[in-house]
MDAnalysis code that builds the backbone (N, CA, C; Angstrom):
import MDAnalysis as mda
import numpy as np

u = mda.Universe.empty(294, n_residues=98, atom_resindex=np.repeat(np.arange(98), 3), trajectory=True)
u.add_TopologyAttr("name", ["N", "CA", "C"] * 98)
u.add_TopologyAttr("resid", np.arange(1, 99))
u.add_TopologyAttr("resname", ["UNK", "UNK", "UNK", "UNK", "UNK", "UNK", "UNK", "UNK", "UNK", "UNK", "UNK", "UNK", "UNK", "UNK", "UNK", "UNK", "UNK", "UNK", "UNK", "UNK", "UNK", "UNK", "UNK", "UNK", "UNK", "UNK", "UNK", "UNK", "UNK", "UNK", "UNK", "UNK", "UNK", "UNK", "UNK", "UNK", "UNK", "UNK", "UNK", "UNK", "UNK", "UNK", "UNK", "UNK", "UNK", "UNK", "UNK", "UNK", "UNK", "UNK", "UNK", "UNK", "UNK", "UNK", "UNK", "UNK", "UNK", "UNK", "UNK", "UNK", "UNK", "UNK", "UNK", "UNK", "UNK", "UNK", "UNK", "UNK", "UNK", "UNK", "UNK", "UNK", "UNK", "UNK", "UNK", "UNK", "UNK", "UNK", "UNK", "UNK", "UNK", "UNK", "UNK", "UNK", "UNK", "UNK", "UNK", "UNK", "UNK", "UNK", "UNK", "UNK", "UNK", "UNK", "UNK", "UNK", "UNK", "UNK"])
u.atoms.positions = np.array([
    [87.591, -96.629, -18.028],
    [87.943, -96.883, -19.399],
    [89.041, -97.930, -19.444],
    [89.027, -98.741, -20.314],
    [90.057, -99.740, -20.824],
    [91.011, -99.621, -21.674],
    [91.907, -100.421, -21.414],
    [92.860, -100.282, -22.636],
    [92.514, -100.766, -24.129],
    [91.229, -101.466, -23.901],
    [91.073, -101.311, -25.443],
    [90.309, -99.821, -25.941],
    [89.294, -99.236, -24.932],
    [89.030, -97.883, -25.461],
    [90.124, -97.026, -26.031],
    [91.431, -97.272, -25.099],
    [92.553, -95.764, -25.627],
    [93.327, -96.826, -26.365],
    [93.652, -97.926, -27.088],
    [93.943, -98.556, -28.198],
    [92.820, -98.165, -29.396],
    [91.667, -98.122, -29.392],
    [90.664, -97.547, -30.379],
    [91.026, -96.376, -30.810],
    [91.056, -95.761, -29.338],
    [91.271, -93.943, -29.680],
    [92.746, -93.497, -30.312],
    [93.756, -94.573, -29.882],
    [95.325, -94.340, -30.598],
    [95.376, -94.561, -31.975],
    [94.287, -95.458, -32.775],
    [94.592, -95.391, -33.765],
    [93.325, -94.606, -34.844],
    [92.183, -94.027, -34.431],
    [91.384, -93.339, -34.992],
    [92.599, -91.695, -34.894],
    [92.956, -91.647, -33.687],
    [93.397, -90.287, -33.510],
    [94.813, -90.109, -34.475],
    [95.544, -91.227, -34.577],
    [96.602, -91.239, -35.443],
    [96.186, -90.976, -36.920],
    [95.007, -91.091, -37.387],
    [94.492, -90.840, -38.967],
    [94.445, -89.212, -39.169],
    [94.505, -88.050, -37.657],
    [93.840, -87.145, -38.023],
    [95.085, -86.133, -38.495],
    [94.349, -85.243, -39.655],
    [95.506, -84.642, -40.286],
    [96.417, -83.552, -39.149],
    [98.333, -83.390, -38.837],
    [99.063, -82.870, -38.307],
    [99.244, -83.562, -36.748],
    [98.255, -85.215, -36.551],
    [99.476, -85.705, -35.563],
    [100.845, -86.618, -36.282],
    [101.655, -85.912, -35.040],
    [102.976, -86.698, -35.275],
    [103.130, -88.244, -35.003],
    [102.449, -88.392, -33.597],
    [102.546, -89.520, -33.092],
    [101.648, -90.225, -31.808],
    [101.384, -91.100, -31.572],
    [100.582, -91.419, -30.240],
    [101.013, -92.192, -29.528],
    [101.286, -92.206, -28.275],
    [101.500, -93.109, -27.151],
    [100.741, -93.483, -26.205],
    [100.270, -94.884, -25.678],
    [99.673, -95.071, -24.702],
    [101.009, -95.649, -23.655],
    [100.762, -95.023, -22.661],
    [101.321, -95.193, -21.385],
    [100.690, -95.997, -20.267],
    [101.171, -97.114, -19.614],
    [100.357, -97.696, -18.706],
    [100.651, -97.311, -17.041],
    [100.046, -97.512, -16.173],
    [100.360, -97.374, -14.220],
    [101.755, -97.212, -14.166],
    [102.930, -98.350, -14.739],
    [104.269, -98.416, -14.273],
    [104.649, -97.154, -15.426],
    [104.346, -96.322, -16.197],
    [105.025, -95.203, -16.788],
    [105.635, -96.310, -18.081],
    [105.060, -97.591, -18.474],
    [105.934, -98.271, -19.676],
    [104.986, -97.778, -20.982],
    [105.363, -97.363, -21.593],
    [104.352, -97.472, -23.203],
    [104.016, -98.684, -23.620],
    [103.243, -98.351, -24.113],
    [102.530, -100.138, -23.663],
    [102.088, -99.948, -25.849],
    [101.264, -99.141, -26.267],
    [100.978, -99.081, -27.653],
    [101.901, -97.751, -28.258],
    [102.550, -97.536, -29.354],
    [102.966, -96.110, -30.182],
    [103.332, -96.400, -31.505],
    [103.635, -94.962, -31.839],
    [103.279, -94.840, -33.396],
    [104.956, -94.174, -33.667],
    [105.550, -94.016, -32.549],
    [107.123, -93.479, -32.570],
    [107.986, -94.220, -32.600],
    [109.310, -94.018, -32.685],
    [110.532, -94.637, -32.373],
    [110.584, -95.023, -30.987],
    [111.536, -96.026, -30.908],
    [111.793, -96.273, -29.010],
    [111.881, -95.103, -27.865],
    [112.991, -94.390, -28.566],
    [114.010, -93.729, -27.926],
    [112.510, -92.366, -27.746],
    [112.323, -92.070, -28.159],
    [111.258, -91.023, -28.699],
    [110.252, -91.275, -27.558],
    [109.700, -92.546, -28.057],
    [108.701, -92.947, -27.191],
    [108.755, -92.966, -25.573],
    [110.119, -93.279, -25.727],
    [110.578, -93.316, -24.122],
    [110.934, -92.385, -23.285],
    [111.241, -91.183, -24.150],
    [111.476, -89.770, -23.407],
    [110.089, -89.138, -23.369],
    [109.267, -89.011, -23.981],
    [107.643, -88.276, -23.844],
    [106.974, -89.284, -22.732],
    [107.176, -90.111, -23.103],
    [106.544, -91.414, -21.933],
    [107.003, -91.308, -20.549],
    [108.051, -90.753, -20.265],
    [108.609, -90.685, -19.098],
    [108.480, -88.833, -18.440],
    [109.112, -88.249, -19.315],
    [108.970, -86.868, -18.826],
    [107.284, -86.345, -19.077],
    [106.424, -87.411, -19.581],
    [105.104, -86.525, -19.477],
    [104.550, -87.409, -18.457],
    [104.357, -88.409, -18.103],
    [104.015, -89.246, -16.705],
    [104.382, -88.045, -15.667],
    [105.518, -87.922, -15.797],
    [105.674, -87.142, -14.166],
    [105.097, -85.718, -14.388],
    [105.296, -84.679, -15.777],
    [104.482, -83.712, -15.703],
    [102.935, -84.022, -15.462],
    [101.990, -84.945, -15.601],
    [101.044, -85.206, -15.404],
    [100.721, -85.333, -13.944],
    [102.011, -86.164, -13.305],
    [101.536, -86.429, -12.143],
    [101.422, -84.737, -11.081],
    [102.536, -84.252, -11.729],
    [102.455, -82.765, -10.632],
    [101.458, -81.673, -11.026],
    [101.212, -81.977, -12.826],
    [99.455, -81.261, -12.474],
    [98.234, -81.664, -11.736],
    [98.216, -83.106, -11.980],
    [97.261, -83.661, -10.972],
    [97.627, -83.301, -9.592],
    [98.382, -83.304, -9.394],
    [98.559, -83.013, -7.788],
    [98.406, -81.215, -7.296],
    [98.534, -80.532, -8.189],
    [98.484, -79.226, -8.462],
    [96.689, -78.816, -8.172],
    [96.371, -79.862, -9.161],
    [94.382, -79.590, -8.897],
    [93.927, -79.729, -8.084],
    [94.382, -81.376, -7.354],
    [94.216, -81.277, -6.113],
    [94.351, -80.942, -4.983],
    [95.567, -80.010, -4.671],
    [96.013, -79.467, -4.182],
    [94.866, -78.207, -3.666],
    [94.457, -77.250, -4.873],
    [93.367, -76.596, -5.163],
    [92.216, -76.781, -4.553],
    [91.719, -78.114, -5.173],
    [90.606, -78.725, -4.830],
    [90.589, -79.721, -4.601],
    [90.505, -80.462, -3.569],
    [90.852, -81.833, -3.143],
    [89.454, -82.821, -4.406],
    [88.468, -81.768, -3.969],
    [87.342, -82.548, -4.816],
    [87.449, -82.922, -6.493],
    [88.409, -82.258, -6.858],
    [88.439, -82.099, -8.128],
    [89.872, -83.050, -8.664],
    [89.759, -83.218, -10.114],
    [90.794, -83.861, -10.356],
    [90.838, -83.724, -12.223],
    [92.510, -83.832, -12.463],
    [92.933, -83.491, -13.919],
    [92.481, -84.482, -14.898],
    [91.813, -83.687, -15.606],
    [91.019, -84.943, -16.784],
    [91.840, -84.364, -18.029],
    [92.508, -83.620, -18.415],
    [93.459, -82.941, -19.714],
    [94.048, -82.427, -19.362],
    [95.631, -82.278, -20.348],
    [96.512, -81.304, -20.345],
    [96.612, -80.880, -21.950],
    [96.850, -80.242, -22.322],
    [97.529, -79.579, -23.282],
    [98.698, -78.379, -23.486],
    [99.890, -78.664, -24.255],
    [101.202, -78.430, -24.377],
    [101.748, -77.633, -25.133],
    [101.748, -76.674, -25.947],
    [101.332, -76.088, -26.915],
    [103.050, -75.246, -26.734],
    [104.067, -75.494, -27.900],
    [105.496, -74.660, -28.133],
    [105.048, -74.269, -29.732],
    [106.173, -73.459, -29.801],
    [106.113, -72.850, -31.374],
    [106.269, -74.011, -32.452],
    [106.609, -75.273, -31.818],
    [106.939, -76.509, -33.045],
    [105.686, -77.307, -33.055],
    [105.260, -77.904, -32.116],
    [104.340, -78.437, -31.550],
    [103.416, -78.842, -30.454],
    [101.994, -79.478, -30.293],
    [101.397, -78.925, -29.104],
    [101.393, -80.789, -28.962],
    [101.465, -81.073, -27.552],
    [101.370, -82.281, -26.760],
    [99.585, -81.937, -26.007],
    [99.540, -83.547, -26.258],
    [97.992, -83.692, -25.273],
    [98.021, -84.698, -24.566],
    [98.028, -84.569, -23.708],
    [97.411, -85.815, -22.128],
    [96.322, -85.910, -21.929],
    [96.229, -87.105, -21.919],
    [94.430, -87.337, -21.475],
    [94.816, -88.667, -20.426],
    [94.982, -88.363, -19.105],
    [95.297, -89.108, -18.318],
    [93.669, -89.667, -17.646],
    [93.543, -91.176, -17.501],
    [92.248, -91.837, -17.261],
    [92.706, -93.408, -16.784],
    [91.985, -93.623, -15.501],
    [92.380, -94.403, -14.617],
    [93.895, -94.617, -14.623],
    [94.393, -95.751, -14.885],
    [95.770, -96.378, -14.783],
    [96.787, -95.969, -16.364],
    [95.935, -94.888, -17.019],
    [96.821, -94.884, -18.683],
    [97.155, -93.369, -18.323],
    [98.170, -93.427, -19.995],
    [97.979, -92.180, -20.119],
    [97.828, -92.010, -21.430],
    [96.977, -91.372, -22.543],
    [97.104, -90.796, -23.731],
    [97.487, -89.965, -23.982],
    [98.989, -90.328, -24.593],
    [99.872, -88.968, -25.252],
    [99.721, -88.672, -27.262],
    [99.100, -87.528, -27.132],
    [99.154, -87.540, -28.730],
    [100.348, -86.088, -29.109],
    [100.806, -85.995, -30.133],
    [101.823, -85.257, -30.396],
    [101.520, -84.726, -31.667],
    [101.332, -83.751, -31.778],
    [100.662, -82.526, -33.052],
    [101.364, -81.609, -33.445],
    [101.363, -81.609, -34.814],
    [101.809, -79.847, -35.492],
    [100.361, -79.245, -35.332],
    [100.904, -78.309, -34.778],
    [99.566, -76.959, -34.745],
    [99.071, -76.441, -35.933],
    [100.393, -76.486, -37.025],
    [100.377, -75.392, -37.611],
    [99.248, -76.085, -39.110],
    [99.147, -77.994, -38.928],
    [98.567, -78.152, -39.767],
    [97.191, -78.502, -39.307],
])
């Protein structure tokens, strides 16, 4: 997949009712597209790269054959989604409650 697929998907997914925000993340961990503030952008962008990387490594760990295609994040405020694919990462940021 390309970065124009998860540029498509950042802004169809940003229309849907109770996300907060979307980030695409590129290989070096930089946000490359978002719908947040800097500062914002730069703390989910950074602390979810590396949670991503130690679930992936977690699966594989498991199963060498296998590998992490989703995460989902889910606190009493709001639920985070990773959709980590080749060199990106898609971070979307949701109220649950709507």
């Amino acid at each position: 997949m390309t970065i124009l697929y998860f540029s498509l998907h950042h802004f169809i997914i940003e229309g849907h009712k109770g996300v907060i925000g979307t980030i695409i993340v590129n290989s070096e961990g930089l946000p490359i597209r978002t719908t947040l503030d800097n500062s914002t952008t730069s703390l989910y962008a950074r602390l979810l790269r590396s949670f991503t990387t130690l679930a992936r490594s977690a699966v594989r760990d498991v199963d060498p054959q296998n590998d992490l295609t989703f995460v989902r994040i889910r606190s009493k405020k709001q639920e985070i989604l990773v959709a980590p694919e080749n060199n990106f990462l898609l971070i979307v940021i949701q109220n649950p409650s709507e």
